[in-house]
VEXKOL-43935 format. One line per 2 residues: number of its first residue (from 0); their letters; for each residue x, y, z of C-alpha. Coordinates in pm, 1 decimal. Layout:
! VEXKOL-43935
NUM	a	X/Y/Z | ...;
//
This chain:
! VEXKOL-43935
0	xx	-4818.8/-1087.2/1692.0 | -5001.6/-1426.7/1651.0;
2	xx	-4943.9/-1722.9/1916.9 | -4739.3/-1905.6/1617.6;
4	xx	-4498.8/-1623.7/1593.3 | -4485.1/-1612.8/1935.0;
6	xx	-4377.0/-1950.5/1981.3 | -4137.4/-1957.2/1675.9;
8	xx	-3982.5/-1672.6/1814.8 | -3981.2/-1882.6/2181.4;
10	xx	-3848.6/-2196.4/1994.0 | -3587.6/-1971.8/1792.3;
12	xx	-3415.9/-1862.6/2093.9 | -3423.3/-2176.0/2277.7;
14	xx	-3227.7/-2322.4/1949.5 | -2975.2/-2059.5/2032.1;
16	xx	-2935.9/-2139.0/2352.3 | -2833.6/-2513.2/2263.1;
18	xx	-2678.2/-2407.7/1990.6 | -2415.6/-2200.8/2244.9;
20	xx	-2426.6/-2467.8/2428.8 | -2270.3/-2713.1/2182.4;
22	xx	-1988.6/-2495.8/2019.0 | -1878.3/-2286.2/2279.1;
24	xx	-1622.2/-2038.4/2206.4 | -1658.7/-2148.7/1875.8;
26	xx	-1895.7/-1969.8/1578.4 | -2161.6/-2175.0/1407.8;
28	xx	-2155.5/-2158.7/1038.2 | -2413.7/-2448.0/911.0;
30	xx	-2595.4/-2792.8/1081.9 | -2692.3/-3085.4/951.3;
32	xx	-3101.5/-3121.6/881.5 | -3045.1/-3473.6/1029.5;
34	xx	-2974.0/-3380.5/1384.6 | -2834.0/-3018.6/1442.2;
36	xx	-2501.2/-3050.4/1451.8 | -2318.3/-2751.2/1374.5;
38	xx	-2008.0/-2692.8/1155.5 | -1814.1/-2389.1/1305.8;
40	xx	-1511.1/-2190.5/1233.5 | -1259.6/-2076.2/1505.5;
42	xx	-1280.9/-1710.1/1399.5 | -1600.3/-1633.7/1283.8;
44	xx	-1512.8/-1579.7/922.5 | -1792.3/-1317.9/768.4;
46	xx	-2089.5/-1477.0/952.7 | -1942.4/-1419.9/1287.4;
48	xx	-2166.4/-1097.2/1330.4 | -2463.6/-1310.1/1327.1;
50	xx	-2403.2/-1566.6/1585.0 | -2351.5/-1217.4/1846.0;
52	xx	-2640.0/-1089.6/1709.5 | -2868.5/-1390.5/1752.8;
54	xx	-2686.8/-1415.8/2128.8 | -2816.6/-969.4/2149.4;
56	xx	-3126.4/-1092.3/2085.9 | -3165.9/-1375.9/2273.2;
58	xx	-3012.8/-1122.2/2585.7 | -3302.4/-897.6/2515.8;
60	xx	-3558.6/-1170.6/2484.7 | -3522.7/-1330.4/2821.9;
62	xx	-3383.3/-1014.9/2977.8 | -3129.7/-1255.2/3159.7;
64	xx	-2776.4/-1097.3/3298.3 | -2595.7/-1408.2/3175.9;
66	xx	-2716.0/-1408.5/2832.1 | -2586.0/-1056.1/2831.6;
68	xx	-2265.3/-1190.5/2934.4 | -2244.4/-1458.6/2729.1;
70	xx	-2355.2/-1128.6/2403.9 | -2073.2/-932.8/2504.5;
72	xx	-1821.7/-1200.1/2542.6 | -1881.2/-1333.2/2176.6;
74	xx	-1907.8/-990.3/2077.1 | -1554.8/-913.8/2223.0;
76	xx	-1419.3/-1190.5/2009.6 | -1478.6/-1026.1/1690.3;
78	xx	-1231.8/-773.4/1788.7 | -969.0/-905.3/1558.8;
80	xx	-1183.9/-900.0/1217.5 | -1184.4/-488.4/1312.8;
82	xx	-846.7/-457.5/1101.9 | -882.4/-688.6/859.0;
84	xx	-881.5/-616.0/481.6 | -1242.7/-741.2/427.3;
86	xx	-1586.2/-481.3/326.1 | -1762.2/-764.2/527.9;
88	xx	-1678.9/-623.9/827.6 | -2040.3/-463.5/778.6;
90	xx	-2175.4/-772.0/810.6 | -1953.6/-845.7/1097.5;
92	xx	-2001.5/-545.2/1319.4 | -2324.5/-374.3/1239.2;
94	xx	-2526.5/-724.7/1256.4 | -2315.6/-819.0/1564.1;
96	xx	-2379.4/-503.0/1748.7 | -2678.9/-342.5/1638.1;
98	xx	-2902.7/-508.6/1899.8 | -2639.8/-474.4/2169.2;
100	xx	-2854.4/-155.2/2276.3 | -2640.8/31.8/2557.1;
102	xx	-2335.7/-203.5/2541.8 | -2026.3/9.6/2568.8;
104	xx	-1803.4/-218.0/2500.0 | -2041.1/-334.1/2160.2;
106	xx	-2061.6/51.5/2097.9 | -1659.0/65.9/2147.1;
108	xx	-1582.4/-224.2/1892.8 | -1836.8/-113.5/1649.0;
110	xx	-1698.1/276.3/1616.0 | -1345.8/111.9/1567.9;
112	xx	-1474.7/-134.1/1280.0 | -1636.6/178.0/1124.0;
114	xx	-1333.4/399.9/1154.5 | -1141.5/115.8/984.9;
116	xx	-1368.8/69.8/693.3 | -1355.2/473.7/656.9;
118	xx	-1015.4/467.2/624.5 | -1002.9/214.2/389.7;
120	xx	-1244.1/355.5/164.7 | -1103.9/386.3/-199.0;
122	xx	-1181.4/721.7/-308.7 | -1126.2/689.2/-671.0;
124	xx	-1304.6/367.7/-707.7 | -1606.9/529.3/-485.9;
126	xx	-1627.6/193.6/-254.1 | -1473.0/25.3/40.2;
128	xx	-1306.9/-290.5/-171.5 | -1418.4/-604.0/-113.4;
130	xx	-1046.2/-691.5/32.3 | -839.5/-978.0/63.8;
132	xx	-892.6/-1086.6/380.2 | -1091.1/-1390.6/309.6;
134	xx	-898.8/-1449.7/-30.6 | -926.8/-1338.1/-341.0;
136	xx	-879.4/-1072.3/-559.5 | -870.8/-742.1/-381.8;
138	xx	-1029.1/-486.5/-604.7 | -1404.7/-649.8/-609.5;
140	xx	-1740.0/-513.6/-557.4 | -1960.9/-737.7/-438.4;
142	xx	-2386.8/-733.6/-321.9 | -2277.2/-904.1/16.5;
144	xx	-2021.6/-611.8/75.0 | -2306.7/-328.7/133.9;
146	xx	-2567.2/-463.2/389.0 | -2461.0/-373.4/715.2;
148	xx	-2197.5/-152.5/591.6 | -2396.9/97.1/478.8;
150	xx	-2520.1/238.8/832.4 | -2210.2/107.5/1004.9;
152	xx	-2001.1/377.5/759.2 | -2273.6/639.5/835.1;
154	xx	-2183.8/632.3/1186.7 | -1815.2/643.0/1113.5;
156	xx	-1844.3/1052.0/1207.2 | -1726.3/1300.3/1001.7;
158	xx	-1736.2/1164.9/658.4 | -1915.3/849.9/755.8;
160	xx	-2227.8/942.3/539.5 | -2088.1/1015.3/242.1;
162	xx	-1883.9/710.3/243.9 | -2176.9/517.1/306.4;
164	xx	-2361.0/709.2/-11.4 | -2142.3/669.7/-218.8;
166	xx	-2030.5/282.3/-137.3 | -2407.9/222.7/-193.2;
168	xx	-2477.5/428.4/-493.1 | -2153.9/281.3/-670.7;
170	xx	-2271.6/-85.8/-605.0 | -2592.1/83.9/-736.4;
172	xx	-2498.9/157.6/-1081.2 | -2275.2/-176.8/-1082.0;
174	xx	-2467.0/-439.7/-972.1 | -2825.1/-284.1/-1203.8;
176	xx	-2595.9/-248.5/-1477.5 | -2628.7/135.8/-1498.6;
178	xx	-2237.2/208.7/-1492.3 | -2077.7/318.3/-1834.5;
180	xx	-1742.1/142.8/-1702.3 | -1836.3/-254.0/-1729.3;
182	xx	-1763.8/-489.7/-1975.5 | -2060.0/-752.3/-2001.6;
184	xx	-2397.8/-855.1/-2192.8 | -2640.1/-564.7/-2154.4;
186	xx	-2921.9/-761.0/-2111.9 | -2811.6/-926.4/-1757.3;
188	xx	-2994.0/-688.0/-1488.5 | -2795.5/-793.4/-1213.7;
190	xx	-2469.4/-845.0/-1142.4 | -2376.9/-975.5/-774.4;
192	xx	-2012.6/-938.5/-822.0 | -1775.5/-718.9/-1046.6;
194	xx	-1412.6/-710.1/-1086.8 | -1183.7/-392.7/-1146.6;
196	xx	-922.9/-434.7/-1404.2 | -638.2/-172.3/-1366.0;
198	xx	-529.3/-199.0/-1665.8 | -808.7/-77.3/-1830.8;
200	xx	-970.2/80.5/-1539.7 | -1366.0/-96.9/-1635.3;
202	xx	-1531.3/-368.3/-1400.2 | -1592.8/-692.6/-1513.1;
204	xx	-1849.9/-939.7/-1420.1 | -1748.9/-1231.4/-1229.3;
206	xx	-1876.7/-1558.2/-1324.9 | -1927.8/-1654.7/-934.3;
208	xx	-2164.3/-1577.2/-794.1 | -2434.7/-1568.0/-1051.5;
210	xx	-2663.4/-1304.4/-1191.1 | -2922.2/-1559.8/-1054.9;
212	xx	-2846.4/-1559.7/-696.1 | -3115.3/-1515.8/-509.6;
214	xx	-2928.3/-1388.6/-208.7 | -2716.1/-1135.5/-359.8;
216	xx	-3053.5/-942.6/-447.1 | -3172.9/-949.8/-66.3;
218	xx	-2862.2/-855.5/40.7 | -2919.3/-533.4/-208.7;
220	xx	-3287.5/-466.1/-106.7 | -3145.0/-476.5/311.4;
222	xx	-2884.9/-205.2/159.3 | -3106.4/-18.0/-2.5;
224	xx	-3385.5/-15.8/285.7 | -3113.9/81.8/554.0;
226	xx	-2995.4/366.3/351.3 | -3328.2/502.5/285.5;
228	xx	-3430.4/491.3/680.2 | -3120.0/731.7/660.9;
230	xx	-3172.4/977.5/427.0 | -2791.4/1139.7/446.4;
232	xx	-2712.9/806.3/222.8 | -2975.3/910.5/-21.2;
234	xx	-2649.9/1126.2/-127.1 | -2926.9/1412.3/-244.3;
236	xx	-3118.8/1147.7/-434.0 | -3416.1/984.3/-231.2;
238	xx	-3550.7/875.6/-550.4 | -3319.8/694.9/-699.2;
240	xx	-3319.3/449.5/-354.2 | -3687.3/410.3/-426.2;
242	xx	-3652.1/354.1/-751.3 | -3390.3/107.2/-712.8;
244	xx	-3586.3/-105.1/-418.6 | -3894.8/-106.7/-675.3;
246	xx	-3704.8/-258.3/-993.0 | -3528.7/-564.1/-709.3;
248	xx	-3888.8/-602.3/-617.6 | -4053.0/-637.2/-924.7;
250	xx	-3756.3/-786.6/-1159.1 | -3658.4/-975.7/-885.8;
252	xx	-4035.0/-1121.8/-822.3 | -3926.1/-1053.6/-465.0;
254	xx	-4358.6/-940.7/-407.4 | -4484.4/-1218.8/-610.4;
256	xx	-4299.2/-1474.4/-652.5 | -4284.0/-1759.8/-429.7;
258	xx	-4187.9/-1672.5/-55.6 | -3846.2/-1920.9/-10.5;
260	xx	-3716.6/-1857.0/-334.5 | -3448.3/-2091.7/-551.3;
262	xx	-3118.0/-2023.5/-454.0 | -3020.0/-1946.9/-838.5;
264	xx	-3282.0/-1805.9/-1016.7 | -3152.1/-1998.7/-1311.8;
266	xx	-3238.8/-2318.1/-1142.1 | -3577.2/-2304.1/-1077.4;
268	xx	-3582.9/-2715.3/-934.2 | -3287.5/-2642.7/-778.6;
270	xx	-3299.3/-2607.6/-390.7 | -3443.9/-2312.3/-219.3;
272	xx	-3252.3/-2090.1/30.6 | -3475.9/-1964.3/300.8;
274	xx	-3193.0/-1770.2/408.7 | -3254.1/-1541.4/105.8;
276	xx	-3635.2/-1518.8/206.7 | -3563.8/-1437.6/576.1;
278	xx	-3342.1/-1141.4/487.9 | -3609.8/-995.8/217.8;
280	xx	-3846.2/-1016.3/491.8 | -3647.3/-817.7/736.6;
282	xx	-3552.1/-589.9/465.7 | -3935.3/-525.9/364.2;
284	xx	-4031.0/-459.0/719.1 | -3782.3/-208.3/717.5;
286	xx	-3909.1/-72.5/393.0 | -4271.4/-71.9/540.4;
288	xx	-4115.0/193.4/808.9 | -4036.1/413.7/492.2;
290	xx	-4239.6/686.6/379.0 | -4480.8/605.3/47.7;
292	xx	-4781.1/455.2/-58.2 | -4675.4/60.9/-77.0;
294	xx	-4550.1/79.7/339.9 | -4840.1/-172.6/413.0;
296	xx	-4779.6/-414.2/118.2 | -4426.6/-408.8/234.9;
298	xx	-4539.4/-507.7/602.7 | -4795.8/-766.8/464.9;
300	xx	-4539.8/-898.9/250.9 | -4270.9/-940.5/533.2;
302	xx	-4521.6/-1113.5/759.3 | -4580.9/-1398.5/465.7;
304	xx	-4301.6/-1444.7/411.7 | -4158.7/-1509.7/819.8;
306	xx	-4548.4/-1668.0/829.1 | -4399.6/-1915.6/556.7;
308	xx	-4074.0/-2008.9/703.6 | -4222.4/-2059.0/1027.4;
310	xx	-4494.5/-2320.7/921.7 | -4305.9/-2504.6/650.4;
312	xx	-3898.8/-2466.1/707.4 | -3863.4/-2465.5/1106.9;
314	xx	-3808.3/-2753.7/1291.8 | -4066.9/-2861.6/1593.2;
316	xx	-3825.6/-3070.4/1784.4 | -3821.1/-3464.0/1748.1;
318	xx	-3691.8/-3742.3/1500.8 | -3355.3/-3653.1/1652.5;
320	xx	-3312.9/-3327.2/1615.6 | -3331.3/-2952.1/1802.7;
322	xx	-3676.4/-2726.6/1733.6 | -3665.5/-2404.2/1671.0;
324	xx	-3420.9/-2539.2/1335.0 | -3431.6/-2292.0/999.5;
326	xx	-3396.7/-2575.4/775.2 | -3347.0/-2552.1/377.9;
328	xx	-3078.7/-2250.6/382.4 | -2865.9/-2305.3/56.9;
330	xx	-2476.9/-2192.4/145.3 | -2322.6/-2245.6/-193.2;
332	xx	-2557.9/-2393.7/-508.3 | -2258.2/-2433.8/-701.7;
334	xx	-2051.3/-2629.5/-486.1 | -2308.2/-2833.6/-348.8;
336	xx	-2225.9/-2704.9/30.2 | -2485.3/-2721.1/294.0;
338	xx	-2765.3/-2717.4/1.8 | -3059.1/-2784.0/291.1;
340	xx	-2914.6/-2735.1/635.0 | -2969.1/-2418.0/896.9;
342	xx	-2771.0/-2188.6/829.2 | -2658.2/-1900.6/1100.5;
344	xx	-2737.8/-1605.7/895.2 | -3031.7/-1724.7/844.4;
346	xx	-3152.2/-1775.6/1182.7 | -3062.2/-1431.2/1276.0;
348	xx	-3274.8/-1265.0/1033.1 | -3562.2/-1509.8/1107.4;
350	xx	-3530.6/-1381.0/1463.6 | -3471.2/-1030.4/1353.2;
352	xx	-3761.6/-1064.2/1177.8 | -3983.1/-1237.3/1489.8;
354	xx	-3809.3/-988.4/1714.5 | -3993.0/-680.5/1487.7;
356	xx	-4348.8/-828.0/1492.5 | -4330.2/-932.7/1893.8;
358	xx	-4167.8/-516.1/1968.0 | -3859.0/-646.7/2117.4;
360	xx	-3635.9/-460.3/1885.8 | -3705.2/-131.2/1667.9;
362	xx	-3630.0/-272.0/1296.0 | -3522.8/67.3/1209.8;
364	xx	-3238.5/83.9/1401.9 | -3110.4/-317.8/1396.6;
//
């Protein structure tokens, strides 16, 4: 690791630390580039995973008893999303657990989050829904709804994997348009976000968010590179994972094209969403841990790209505000929310990332 990852990484978790500071028993959602400040939410909403899992990490990094503490406290207040009617409860509980290590009580919450999402698996429809938890119609699938739940349903126990397959698989054939049950133009390779109509049993694109969104296809690569480090959600079919990482690489420019890329692809001077770029990078060092012949373009690739946010997008302390800052994350393009602020996801897979490259976490199993 190079002494500018090293002190990212240093500055990264010192930004955590005030950032616990200032909300308390609170979850941080998005801050102001101006000076810090965080927006949070009482309950965590879908990002509450990654505020634990930056606090795991931080734990690990200094080794300190209280920043365990302080870990496994936040952690314990995600208990309540374990029930709710919401396929982001991967991102919930896998992110906030994963680095937990030996936690029993983050082991504890996790196997009841998975349990739930088993149960609520729809057989027919081949996925965990998307729910109604956080509003909505019920009956979606959705890119954001597979990362994290993929290896948090393969750990469900009996029937865990091939819940996990086939969640995966179906948002496979959705989301790359290979499904003979969706109503839509053809030519549109990627769909973030489908809806099923029961009265004519097909899927149908939604309009929000959009085949451009930049995120939506790192959320799918992270799927796709947890599933293949765990080949009972290949469901039989290695290839087809391989194949399916390879055409969001290449379609998706996610190789060549610029390392922070525009938030909607559609809006190419529209703003950029290093949040998107920090979880490709995680998701191609986890690739590089694969078997094949690209592993080490996938591990130089990852390092630009963290190399990249690092030197251009994070904060150095001064004119007011925190270092150690993740600046231009893009929550919602559309709605013109939080266009250029940190943004807590993002952070976590920035440090995920720096965590990797300094050994202080095995990628593979995070």
């Amino acid at each position: 690791m190079s002494a500018a990852t090293g002190r990212a990484l240093a500055a990264v978790m010192e930004r955590v630390a005030v950032t616990a500071a200032e909300v308390g028993d609170r979850f941080p959602l998005y801050a102001d580039p101006a000076d810090g400040r965080w927006t949070t939410t009482g309950r965590g909403s879908w990002t509450g995973g990654f505020w634990a899992g930056l606090l795991w990490l931080r734990a690990r990094y200094t080794g300190a008893g209280s920043d365990r503490l302080a870990a496994a406290a936040c952690t314990a207040r995600l208990a309540p999303w374990a029930g709710a009617d919401t396929a982001t409860r991967g991102l919930i509980f896998w992110y906030g657990t994963a680095a937990a290590g030996d936690d029993a009580a983050a082991a504890a919450i996790r196997a009841r989050a998975a349990g739930a999402c088993l149960a609520a698996c729809d057989p027919d429809l081949g996925i965990l829904p998307w729910g109604d938890a956080l509003g909505g119609p019920r009956l979606l699938a959705r890119v954001d709804a597979v990362p994290g739940t993929v290896p948090l349903l393969a750990g469900a126990g009996p029937g865990g994997p091939a819940a996990a397959a086939s969640h995966l698989h179906r948002h496979l054939d959705l989301c790359l348009g290979r499904s003979g049950d969706t109503d839509d133009d053809a030519s549109v390779w990627f769909r973030p976000a489908l809806r099923f109509e029961t009265d004519t049993a097909r899927w149908r694109p939604c309009a929000d968010p959009p085949p451009g969104w930049s995120r939506g296809r790192a959320w799918l690569l992270l799927a796709v590179a947890d599933a293949m480090l765990r080949p009972a959600c290949a469901a039989g079919d290695p290839a087809r994972l391989v194949d399916a990482a390879a055409l969001l690489l290449t379609r998706g420019a996610l190789l060549t094209g610029p390392p922070v890329p525009p938030a909607d692809t559609a809006l190419p001077d529209g703003p950029g969403d290093t949040s998107a770029a920090a979880i490709t990078a995680v998701a191609l060092l986890k690739l590089a841990r694969t078997p094949g012949p690209r592993a080490e373009q996938y591990a130089l690739r990852g390092a630009e790209i963290l190399d990249r946010l690092i030197g251009s997008h994070l904060t150095g302390g001064g004119g007011g505000r925190p270092a150690g800052m993740l600046l231009d994350g893009c929550y919602d393009a559309a709605a013109r929310s939080a266009v250029r602020h940190e943004l807590v996801w993002g952070d976590f897979f920035l440090a995920l990332g720096l965590a990797a490259l300094h050994g202080l976490v095995d990628i593979t199993r995070v």
